[in-house]
C-alpha positions as CSV (number, residue, x, y, z in Angstrom):
1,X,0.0,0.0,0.0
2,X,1.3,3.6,-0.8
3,X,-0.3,6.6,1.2
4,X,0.9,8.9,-1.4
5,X,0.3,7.7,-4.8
6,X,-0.5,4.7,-7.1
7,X,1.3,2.0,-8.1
8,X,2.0,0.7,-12.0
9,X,2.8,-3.0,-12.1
10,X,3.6,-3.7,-16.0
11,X,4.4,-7.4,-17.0
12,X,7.1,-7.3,-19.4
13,X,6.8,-11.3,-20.1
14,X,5.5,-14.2,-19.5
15,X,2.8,-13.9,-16.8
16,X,2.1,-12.7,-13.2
17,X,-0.9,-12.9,-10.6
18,X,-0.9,-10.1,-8.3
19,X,-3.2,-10.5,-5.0
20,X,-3.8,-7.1,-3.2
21,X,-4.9,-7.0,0.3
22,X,-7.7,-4.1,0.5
23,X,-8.6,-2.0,3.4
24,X,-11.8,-4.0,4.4
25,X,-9.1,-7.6,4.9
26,X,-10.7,-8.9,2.1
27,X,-8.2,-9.5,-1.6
28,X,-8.5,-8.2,-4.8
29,X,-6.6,-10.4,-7.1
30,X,-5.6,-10.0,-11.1
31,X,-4.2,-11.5,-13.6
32,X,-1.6,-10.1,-16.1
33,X,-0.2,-11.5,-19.6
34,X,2.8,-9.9,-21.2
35,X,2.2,-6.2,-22.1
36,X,-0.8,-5.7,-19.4
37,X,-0.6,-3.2,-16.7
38,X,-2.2,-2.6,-13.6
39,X,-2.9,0.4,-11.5
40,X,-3.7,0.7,-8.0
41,X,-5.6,3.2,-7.2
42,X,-5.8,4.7,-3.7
């Protein structure tokens, strides 16, 4: 978690699952092929 901004996750290759533990302990989870991007907001 950043207080101040937003993360970019970019997969450059292959493939990556990312699991991101929200406010409410619950987890938001995605899935990314090569070339995808995420952004987390705040």
């Amino acid at each position: 978690m950043h207080q101040r901004g937003s993360e970019v996750v970019l997969c450059t290759a292959g493939g990556i699952t990312l699991h991101q533990g929200m406010s409410d302990a619950s987890t938001a989870t995605v899935t990314l092929s090569a070339g995808q991007y995420f952004v987390s907001e705040l």
